[in-house]
Each structure stands twice: as structure tokens, then as C-alpha cells.
N, C-alpha and C positions, 0 to 999 in steps of 0.2 A: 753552691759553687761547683757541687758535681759535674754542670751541666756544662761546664766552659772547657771550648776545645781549643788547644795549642799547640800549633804547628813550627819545630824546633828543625832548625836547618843547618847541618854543619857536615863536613868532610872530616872530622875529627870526631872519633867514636866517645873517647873521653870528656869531650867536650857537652856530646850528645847525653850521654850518661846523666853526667852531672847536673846540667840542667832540666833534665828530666827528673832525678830523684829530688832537687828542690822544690819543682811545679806539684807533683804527685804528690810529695809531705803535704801540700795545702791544699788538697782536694781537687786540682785540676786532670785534667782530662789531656795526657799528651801523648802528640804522633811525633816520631823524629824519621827524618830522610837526611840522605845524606849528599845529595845534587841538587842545583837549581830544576835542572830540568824536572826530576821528581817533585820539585816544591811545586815547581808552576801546576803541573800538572793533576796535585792534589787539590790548590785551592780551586781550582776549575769544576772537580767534583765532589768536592765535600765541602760543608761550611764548618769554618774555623772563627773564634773570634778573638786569636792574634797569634801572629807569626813572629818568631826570633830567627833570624838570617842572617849568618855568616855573610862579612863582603866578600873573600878571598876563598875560592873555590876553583877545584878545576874544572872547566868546560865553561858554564854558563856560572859568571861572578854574580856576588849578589844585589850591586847595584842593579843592573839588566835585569835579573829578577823582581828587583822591586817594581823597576817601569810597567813590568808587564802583569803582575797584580795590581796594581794602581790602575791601571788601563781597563780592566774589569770589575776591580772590587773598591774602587776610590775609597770608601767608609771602614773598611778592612784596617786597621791600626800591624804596621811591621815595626819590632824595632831592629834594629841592625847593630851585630857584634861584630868585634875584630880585633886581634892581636896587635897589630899593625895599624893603627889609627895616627891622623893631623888632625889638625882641625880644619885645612882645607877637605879632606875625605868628608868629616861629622858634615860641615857645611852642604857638601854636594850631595850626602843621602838624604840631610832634609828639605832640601829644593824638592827631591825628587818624590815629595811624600813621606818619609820615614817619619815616625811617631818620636822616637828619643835614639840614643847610641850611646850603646855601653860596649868598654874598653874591658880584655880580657890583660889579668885575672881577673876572671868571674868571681863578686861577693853575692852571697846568698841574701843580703839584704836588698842590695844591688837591685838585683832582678826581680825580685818579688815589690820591690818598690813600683819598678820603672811597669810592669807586669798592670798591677791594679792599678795605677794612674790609665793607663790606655786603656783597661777594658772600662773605667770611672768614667773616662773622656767622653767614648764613643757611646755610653749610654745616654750621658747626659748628651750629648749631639740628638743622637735618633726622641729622647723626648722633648729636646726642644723646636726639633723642627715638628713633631704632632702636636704642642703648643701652638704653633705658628700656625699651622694650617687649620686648626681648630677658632683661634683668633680671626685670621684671615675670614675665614669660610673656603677660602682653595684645597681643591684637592688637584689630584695630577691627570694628568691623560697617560695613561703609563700601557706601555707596547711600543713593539719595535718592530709588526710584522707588517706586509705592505698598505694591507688597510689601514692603519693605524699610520699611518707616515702620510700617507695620501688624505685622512682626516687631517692632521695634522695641519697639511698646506692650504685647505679647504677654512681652516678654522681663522690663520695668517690673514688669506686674501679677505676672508669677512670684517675681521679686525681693522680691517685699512679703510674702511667704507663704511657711508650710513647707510648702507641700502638692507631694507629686509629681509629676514634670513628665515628659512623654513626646515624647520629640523623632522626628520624621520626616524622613525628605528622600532624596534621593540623594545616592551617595557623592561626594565633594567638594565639599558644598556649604555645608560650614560647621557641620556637628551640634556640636561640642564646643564651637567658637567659642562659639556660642551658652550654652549647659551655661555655660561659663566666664564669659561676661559675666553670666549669673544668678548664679551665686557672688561674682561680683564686685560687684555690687550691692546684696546683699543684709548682713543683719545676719551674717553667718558670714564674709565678707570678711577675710582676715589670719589663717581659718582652714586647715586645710590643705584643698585640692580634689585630689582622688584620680582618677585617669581609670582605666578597665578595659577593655581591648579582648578582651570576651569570645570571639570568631572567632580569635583569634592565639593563645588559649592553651589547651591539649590537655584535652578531656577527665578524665583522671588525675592533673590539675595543679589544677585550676580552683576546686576546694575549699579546696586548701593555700594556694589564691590569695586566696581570696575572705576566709578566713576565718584561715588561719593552722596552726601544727601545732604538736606538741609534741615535745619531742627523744623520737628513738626511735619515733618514729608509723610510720616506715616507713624502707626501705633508703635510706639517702643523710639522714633529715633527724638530724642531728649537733646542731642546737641549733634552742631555739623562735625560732622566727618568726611575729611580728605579718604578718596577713592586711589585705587593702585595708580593708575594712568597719571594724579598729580603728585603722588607719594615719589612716581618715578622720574620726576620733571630732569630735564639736564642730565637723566641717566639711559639707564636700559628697562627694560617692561618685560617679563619672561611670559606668553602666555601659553602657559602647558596645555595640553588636551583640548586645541582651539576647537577640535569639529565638534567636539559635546557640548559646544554654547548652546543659546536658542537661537533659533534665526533669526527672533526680534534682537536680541545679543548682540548676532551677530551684524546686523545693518548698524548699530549705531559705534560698533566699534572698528567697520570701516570708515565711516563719516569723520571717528577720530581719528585715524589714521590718515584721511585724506586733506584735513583743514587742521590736525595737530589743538583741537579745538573740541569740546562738549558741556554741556550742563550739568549737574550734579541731581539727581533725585529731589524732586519740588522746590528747583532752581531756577531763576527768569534769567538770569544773569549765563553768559558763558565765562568758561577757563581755561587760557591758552597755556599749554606747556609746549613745551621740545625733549619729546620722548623718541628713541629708539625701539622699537618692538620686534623681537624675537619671538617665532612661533614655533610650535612641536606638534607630533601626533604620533602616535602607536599605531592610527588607522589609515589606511588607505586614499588620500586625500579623494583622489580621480574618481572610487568607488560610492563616495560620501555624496561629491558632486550631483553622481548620475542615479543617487535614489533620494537626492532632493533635502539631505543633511545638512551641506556645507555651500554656502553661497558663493558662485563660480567668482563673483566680482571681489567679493574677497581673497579669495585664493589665490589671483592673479595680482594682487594688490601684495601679497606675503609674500606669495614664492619667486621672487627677484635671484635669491642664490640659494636653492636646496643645497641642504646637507646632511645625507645618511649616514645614521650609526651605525655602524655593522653590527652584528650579533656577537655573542663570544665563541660559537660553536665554528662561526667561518673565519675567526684567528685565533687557533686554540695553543699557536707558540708562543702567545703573548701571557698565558696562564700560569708557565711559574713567574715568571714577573711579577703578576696580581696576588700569588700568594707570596710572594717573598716581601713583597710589600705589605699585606694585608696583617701576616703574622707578624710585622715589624711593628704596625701599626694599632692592632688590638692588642698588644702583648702591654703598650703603656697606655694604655686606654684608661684601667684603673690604676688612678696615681695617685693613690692610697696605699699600694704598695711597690715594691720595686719591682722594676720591667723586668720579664725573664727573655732571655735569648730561646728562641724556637727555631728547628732546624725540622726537615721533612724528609723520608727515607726517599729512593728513587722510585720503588714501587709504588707509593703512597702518589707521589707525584701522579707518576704514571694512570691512576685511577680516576684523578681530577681531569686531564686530559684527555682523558678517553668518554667522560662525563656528556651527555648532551647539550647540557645550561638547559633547560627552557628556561629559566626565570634571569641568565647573563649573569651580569657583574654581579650586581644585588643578591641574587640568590648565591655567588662564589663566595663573596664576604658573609653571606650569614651562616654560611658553611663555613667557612674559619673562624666564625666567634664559637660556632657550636662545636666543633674539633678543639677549642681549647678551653674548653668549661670541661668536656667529657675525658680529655688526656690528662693521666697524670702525669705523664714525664716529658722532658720538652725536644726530645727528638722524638717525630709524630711517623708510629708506620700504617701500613696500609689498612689494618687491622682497624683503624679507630676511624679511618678514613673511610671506611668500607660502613659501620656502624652508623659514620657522623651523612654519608647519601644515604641510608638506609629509608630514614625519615623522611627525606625529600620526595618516595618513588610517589607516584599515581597513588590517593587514597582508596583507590578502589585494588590495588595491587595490596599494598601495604594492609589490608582488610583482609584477604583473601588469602589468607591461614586457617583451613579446615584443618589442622591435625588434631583437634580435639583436644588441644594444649595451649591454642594461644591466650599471651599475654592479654590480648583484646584490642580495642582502638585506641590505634599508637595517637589520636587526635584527644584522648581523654586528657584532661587533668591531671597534670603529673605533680604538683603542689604539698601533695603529702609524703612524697618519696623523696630518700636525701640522694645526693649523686653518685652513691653504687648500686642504689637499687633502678632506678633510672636505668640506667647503663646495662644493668642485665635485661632492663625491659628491652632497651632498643636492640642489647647483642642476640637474645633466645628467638625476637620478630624475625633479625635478621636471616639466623643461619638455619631457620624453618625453613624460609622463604627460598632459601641459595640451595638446601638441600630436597625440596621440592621440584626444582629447577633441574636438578640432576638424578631426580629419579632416586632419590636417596641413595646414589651410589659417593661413601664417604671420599672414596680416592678422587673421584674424581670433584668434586666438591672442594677439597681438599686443594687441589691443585687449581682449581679456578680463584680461588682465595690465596693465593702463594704462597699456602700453611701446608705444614707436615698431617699426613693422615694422624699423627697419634696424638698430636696436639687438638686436631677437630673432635677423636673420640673422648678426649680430657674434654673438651669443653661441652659435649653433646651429655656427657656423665653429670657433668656439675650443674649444667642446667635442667637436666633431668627431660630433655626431649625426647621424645619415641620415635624413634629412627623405623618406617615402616621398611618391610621388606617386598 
């Protein structure tokens, strides 16, 4: 319960007091301010997870207050105090969002009640929407930066049409995500969406895949089997990684596309569906074309409405979003126990943003599962964050620890090691690595890490590195 922060709002010191030494008796975690305008101000940079707020203030009241954290943090749970209470006022602050309204005198029951009912609520909310989207299969398109808006409308105008969509981007960037929220938008929704990861399946396979077989078509196939393209009938058809077909592949899977019509693997008979087909690539289509990859009639046949994923590196304002999300979301991942609330220091942030992605979205969330396996407290600072990219650099970087002290290859086997021996492996790789980089000068090391020189010489002691001169 240490970890829970509460943000206590009142123009009245006694009041602030009070409230505060009942939260504190129970192990919470509380800020007091004593204006709206400081309230707002705080929830804008710090995460709290609930707010108590005076109505009656001077300057900025705390209805107005409410609106305007609501307007940023909808999930934020306020409740709202006041000397002065109707029940037309209770009515109007929970129009406006308020979680409950409690009448001063303040009872210590009171509030400690009304207290864990909100922070109960909003947990059980944030896992039952990762239920939902786990049921579903949905996830979100989450950014707000222009590319991401401009996807956005790209996604809309595909949703409204059957016409063929051709997805680009690099890999982790979200291609199917995409594929899927057009399925989901569109008139075929509730029908089935079919994904094909062309690249993953063999050659010799990819027919009996696509299209299906008949018993006896060949050694091993024992009974028919329905192919994607009829699995997909009256839906969506997602085919990943089209340029890596074969080209015999790919001729018959325009033929399908073109007459909505194919045979199944040592089938005399054809099989009409009404499939929608979505394509994607990580490759170059134009490039594929012109060294004889990708068959051009095909390609003119898919790409009716391109639409590129952008990278994460070219929206990197969309990145605390992805982690304030991602932390929300791994955190009930395992629900075997209870979700913890995760907050991020600004520096820590700051690290992620300045990060290059090569590997996008995919590699940011496996970087948040791994930042919270390796943290043990649930405000994450740059320190674990600096640890948790460590692993990620060039394995040829990450290797390339001559002090005649490395830990060895951070790619080995870590299976026998519990998670603080782990953790020293990846922090002593690390701060070789960082203090190599600087020519082993500790200060400045020191401050490229946003850490105090004496703190670096503590951990260079305990890890027992040889600091060359």
C-alpha cells in the first residue's frame, strides 16, 4: 500500500493535516496543496492515484478543478469534500466525474472507507478492460502525435470500403494492429479476421495453407482441411509478409483474389468465398518488383489504398502514452496476483524518448515487461531503465567488455541465476560499458547517468569493477 499516492486539496491547514495523518496511519503516500491551481498543476506532473478536493476555495473552486483533471486523466478517481454541501452541489460534482462526496466533519472511517472503495474501483476498471481486450483480441492504436492522427483517418476511410489495403512499415510497428482495427471497423466486424504470416510458413506448406487440401492430396494429409482464404469467408484475410511467397504462391493467390474463387490441394472441385484481403510488408514492395520477387500484377491488384506505419523513432511524443499504457497493462498481466500501480520518474522517461526503437512498439513493451520483472519498487527511475536498454544495445556492443572483468555474454543462459544475481549481471555489463564510454572518468559518467559521483563509486566498490586510469 506504500506505493499509493494521494493527493489532498484543501485551503484549510487543519483540514489538510488531518486528512493526511489518517492516510499516513494506513500506509499511504500523501501530497497536500492548498489551491486548485496547485492541484491541477501537480496532477499534470506527477501520478497520483486519488485525489481529495475541497469544493470551496479561493481562486480556482474545486468543481472547475475537477473538470479539468477529468479532461486529462478521466480514470483518475477524485472525491470531493465540503463543509457546505446540498445535494443539489453532491449531484453536480458527480455529473462532473467525482468518484463519491464526503461532508465535513471529516470521520476517519469516512474517508478511509470512501478512500479504498475508489482506489478497489479503478483497479477492478483498468483489469477489466485488459480482460476485454484480451477476450476481444483488440488492442489500441494509442498516440496523439500527427502521424498517428493521420493513421488514424487512413484507417476510417479503409473501414468504409472493400477495396484492398496494403500495409507498410517496419517490423514492430504495428501492421496487423492496423489490418485489425480496419476489420474492426468496418461492415465485416463479428466476422472472422484470419492473419497469415507468410515468412513463417514453408514453402511446401503455403498452398495447403492458403487454400486448404483434400484427404489424400499428399503423405500425411489424412482428412480435408479448410485453407485460410475459406476459414476467412465473409471476413477479413490478413496476409503478413506477402513479398516472401513463392511466386508460384503468389500467381494463384491473385487468381484468388481476382475470381474470389480456388481449389484446394488435390481438389477437382472449386470454392467460392467472399473474402476481404489485407496485405503488409516490412519490404520495399517497388524494390521486390524490380529484382523479380514480387509479381507486379499482384501488387497492383493489393495496393488500391496504401497505408504506412510509421516507426516509433519518427513519433517519439507518442512514447509516454505507450508506456503509461503498457505499465498499466503488464502490471495485470499476471492475475494471479494483484495489479500494482507503476509510475515512471521524469528522467527515466526521458531515457525512453531519447531511445532509438529499432525494433518500435514491440521492442518498447518488451522493454516494460523487462523493467518490471527487474524493479523492485513501483516508481521506476532511470537507473533500472538505463539497466532494462542495456540488454537491448548491438550484441556486438554488449560483448565488447575487455576490462578483463566481464560478466561475459549477456545472450548466455541466465536460468540458474535468481533475480538479484541477474540484475547485478546486467547492472556491472552496464556501467563498464558507460564507464568505458567516458574514458573512465567517474564524474563524468556519473552525470551522463543522472547519478551522484559517490553513488557511482558505491556501486563500482560493490561490484568490484577496476576502474582503469
Amino acid at each position: 500500500m506504500s506505493s499509493t499516492k494521494i493527493l489532498v486539496v484543501d485551503d484549510e491547514p487543519n483540514i489538510r493535516k488531518l486528512i493526511k495523518n489518517i492516510l499516513e496511519d494506513e500506509g499511504y503516500e500523501v501530497v497536500e496543496v492548498e489551491s486548485g491551481n496547485q492541484a491541477f498543476r501537480l496532477v499534470q506532473e506527477q501520478d497520483f492515484d486519488c485525489v481529495l478536493l475541497d469544493v470551496w476555495m479561493p481562486g480556482m473552486n474545486g468543481l472547475e478543478v475537477l473538470e479539468l483533471i477529468k479532461a486529462g486523466r478521466e480514470s483518475l478517481p477524485v472525491i470531493m469534500i465540503s463543509g457546505h454541501a446540498n445535494v443539489d452541489l453532491a449531484v453536480q460534482a458527480l455529473k462532473k466525474g467525482a468518484f463519491d462526496f464526503i461532508e465535513k466533519p471529516l470521520g476517519t472511517e469516512r474517508i478511509l472507507a470512501v478512500v479504498h472503495n475508489s482506489l478497489e474501483f479503478n483497479r477492478l476498471k483498468k483489469e477489466n478492460r485488459f480482460l476485454r481486450s484480451r477476450l476481444s483480441g483488440h488492442s489500441e492504436m494509442i498516440g496523439t502525435s500527427k502521424a498517428m492522427q493521420d493513421l488514424r483517418k487512413l484507417v476510417e476511410q479503409a473501414a468504409k470500403s472493400e477495396v484492398p489495403v496494403f500495409i507498410t512499415g517496419e517490423n514492430g510497428t504495428g501492421k496487423e494492429l492496423v489490418a485489425r482495427e480496419i476489420h474492426r471497423r468496418s461492415h465485416r466486424q463479428g466476422k472472422p479476421f484470419v492473419a497469415v504470416n507468410c515468412a513463417a510458413i514453408p514453402d511446401a506448406l503455403i498452398e495447403s495453407e492458403l487454400f486448404g487440401h483434400e484427404k489424400g492430396a499428399f503423405t500425411g494429409a489424412a482428412a480435408q482441411k479448410k485453407g485460410r482464404f475459406e476459414m476467412a469467408n465473409e471476413g477479413t484475410l490478413f496476409l503478413d509478409e506477402i513479398i516472401d511467397l513463392s511466386l508460384s504462391a503468389q500467381a494463384k493467390v491473385l487468381r484468388a483474389l481476382q475470381e474470389q474463387l480456388f481449389e484446394r490441394v488435390g481438389g477437382t472441385g472449386s470454392v467460392k468465398v467472399d473474402v476481404r484481403v489485407l496485405a503488409a510488408s516490412n519490404k520495399d514492395p517497388h524494390l521486390a518488383m524490380r529484382d523479380k520477387r514480387f509479381r507486379d500484377d499482384l501488387f497492383f491488384r493489393l495496393h488500391v489504398l496504401p497505408v504506412f506505419v510509421p516507426a516509433l523513432r519518427d513519433r517519439t511524443e507518442d512514447i509516454p502514452l505507450l508506456v503509461t499504457h503498457f505499465l498499466s497493462e503488464l502490471a495485470v498481466e499476471n492475475l494471479s496476483a494483484e495489479p500494482l500501480e507503476y509510475s515512471m520518474s521524469a528522467t527515466a522517461l526521458k531515457l525512453l524518448c531519447d531511445y532509438s526503437w529499432p525494433g518500435n512498439i514491440r521492442q518498447l513493451r518488451n522493454i516494460i515487461r523487462r523493467i518490471l520483472v527487474i524493479s523492485s519498487a513501483n516508481e521506476i527511475d532511470h537507473e533500472i531503465v538505463e539497466l532494462a536498454l542495456a540488454a537491448d544495445r548491438p550484441l556486438e556492443q554488449a560483448l565488447a567488455i575487455d576490462n578483463d572483468q566481464s560478466t561475459g555474454d549477456l545472450g548466455i543462459d541466465f536460468s540458474g541465476l535468481g533475480l538479484s544475481e541477474a540484475k547485478e549481471v546486467f547492472e556491472k555489463n552496464f556501467l563498464i560499458q558507460k564507464l568505458k564510454e567516458y574514458d573512465y572518468n567517474v564524474s563524468q559518467t556519473a552525470e551522463s547517468l543522472g547519478m551522484y559521483p559517490s553513488h557511482l563509486h558505491a556501486k563500482i566498490k560493490k561490484l568490484q569493477i577496476n576502474v582503469e586510469k
